[in-house]
C-alpha positions in Angstrom: -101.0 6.3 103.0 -100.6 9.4 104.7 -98.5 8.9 108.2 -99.2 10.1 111.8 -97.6 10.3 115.0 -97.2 6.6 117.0 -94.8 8.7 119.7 -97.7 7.9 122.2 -100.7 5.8 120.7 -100.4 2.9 118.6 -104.3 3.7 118.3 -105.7 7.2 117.7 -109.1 7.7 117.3 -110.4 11.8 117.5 -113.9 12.0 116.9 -115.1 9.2 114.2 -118.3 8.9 112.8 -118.8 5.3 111.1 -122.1 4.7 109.0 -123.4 1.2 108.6 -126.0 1.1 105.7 -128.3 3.8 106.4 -127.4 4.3 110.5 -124.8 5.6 112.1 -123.0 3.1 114.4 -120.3 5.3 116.3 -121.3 9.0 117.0 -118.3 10.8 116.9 -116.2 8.6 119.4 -112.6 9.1 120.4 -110.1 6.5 122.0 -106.7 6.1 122.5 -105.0 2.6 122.6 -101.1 2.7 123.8 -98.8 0.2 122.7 -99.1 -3.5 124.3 -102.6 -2.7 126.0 -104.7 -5.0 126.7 -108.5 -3.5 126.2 -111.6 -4.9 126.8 -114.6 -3.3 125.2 -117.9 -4.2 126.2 -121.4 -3.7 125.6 -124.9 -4.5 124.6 -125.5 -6.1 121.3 -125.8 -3.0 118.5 -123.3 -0.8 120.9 -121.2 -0.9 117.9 -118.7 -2.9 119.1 -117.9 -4.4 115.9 -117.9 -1.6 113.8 -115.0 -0.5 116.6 -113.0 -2.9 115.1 -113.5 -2.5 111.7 -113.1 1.0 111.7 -109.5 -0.2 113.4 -108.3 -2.6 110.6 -109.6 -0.1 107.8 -113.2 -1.8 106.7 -115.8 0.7 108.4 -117.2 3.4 106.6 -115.6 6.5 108.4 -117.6 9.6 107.5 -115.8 12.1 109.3 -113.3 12.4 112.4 -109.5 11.1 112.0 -108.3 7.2 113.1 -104.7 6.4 113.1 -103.5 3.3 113.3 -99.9 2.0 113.3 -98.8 5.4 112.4 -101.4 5.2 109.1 -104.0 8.0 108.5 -106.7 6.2 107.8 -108.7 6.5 104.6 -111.7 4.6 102.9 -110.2 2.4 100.5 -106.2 2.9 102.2 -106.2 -0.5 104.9 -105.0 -2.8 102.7 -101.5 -2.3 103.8 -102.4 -2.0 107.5 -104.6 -4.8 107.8 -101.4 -7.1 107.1 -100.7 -5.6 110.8 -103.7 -5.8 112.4 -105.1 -9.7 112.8 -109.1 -10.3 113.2 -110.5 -13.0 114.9 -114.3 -13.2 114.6 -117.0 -15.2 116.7 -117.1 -18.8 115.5 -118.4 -20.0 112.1 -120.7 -23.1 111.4 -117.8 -24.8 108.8 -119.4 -27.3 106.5 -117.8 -30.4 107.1 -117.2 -31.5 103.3 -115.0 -28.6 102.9 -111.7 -30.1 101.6 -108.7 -28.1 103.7 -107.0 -29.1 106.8 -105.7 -27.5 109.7 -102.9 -26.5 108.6 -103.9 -25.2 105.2 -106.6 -23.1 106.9 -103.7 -21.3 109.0 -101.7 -20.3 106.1 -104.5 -18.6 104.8 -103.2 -16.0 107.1 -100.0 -15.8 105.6 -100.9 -14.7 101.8 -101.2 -11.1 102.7 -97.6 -11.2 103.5 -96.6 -13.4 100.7 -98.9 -12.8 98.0 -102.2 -15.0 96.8 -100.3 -16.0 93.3 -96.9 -17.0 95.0 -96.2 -20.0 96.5 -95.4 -20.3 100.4 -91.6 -21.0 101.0 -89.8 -22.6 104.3 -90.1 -19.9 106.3 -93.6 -19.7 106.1 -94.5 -23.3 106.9 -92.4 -22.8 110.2 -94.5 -20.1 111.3 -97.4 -22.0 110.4 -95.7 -24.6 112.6 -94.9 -22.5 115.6 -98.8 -20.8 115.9 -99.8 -24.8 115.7 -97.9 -25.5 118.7 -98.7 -22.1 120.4 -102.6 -22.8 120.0 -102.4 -26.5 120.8 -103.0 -27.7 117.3 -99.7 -29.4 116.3 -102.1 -32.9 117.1 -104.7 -31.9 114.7 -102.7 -30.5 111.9 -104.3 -32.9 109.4 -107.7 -33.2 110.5 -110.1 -31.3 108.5 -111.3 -28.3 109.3 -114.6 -28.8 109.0 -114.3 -31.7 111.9 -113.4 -29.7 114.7 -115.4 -29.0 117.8 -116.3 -25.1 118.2 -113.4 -24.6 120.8 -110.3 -26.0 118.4 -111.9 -23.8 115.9 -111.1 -20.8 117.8 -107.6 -22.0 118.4 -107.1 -22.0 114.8 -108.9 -19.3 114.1 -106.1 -17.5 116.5 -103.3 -19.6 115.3 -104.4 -18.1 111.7 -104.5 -14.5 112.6 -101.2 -14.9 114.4 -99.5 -16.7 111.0 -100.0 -12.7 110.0 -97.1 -11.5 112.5 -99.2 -9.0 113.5 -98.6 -5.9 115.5 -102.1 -5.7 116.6 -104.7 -8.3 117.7 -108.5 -7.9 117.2 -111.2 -9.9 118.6 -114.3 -9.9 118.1 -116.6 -12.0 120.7 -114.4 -14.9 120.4 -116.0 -17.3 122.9 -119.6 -17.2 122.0 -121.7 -20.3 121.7 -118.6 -22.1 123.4 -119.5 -24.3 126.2 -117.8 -23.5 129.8 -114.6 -25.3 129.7 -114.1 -24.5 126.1 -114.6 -20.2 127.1 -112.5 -21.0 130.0 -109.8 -22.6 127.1 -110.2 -19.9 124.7 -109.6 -17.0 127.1 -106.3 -18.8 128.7 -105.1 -19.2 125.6 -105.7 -15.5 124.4 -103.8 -14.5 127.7 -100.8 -16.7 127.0 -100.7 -15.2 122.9 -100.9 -11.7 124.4 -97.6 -11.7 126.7 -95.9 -14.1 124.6 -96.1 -12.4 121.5 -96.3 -8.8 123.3 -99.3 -7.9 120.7 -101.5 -5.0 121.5 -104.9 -6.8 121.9 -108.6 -5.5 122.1 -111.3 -8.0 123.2 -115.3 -7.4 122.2 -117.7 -8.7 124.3 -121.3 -8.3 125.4 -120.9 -10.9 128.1 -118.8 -9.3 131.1 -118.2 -13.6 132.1 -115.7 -13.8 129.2 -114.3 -10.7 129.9 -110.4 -11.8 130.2 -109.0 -10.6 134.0 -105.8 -9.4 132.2 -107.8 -6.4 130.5 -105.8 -3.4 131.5 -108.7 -1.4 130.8 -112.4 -1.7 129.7 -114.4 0.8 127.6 -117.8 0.5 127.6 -120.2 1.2 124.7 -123.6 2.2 124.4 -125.9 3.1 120.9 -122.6 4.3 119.3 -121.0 6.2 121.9 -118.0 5.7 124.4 -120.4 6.0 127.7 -117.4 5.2 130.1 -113.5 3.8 130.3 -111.3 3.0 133.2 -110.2 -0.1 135.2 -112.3 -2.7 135.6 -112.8 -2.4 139.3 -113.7 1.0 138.3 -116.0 0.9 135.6 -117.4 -2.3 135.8 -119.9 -1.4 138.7 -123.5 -2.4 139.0 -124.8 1.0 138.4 -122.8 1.3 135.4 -123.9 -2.1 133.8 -127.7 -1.0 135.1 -127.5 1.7 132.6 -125.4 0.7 129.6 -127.4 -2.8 129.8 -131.0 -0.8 130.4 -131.3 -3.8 133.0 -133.0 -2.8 136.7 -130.0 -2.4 139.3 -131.8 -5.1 141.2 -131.5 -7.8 138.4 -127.9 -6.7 137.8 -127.1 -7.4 141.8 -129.1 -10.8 141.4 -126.9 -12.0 138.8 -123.4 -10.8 140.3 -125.3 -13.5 142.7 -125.3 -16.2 140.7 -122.6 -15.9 139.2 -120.4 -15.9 142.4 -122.3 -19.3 143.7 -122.0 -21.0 140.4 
């Protein structure tokens, strides 16, 4: 894998163009992501928000323009190293509740990049798996089958899997949808507390601006493949703004900043 420059990015995207199928999902987009940032990146469903991340951990199908990641010039077919660096945590997954694994063994999952899918995990693996249990909140439900958790403790080991990785760089991809209230509210605590203990850099995907964590050091926004603003969130997250990215009337934007401050 051909190396680049991490002096100042740990991200470096210069004018990608990523297909999916037969469209083009990012029109030649660039974005810079320094080292420990937290970014939020928000947008209407088929922005192409997702493919963001995937063109980040090495799966999207870049047709032209240069990402860098980690110091790695990315190529199709070249993330399989990097993506032992860069976790993925995706929305939540019905789980069939026959499926025989625990807990625990669905954690280390996230270790066999690192160790291998024919070896065997040793000690020191376990006691990582051990340490993201406790980080998450999970130690209690170590045994329980997977497929018996509520959609909120899923997350958590859905994180706590990602994390038994070690990665450098943390990718999530609308992690609190279809949770209820206290269980976003859970989720988005918890992905504060693995950001600044673990000093990851983290990018957080969202179309819905109330699960937008307040940590985000910044916020891109994203509209039919391209970057249509970035900046703080006092600054860019404005009710013009969201009028247009959203194609939502100003006045309906206003009415719900309304409700949401009452409820």
């Amino acid at each position: 894998m051909i190396r680049c420059s991490v002096e100042q990015y740990i991200i470096d995207i210069e004018n990608a163009v990523v297909t999916y199928r037969e469209d083009i999902a990012l029109r030649g987009i660039s974005l810079q992501v320094s080292n420990g940032e937290f970014l939020g990146i928000v947008g209407p469903n088929g922005a192409g928000k997702t493919t963001l991340l995937t063109t980040i951990n090495g799966t999207g199908r870049l047709t032209s323009g240069r990402v860098c990641v980690l110091g790695h010039h990315l190529k199709p077919g070249n993330g399989h190293t990097l993506r032992k660096k860069v976790g993925y945590v995706a929305q939540i997954q019905n789980i069939d509740p026959r499926m025989p694994i625990n807990v625990r063994e669905a954690i280390l999952m996230g270790r066999y990049g690192l160790i291998g899918l024919l070896k065997r995990p040793g000690i020191h693996d376990w006691e990582i798996i051990d340490e993201v249990l406790e980080l998450v909140g999970m130690t209690h439900l170590s045994r329980r089958p997977i497929g018996h958790l509520s959609g909120g403790e899923q997350q958590r080991v859905a994180i706590a899997r990602c994390l038994a990785q070690e990665p450098q760089i943390m990718l999530l991809d609308e992690p609190t949808a279809s949770l209820d209230w206290k269980a976003k509210n859970d989720i988005l605590q918890l992905v504060k507390l693995v950001h600044l203990k673990r000093q990851l850099t983290t990018l957080f995907v969202t179309h819905d601006l109330e699960a937008l964590p307040a940590q985000c050091n910044r916020v891109v926004l994203l509209k039919d493949g391209f970057i249509w603003g970035q900046g703080s969130p006092d600054q860019i997250l404005i009710d013009k703004n969201l009028s247009q990215v959203y194609s939502i009337p100003l006045e309906e934007v206003q009415k719900r900043r309304m409700i949401t401050i009452v409820s």
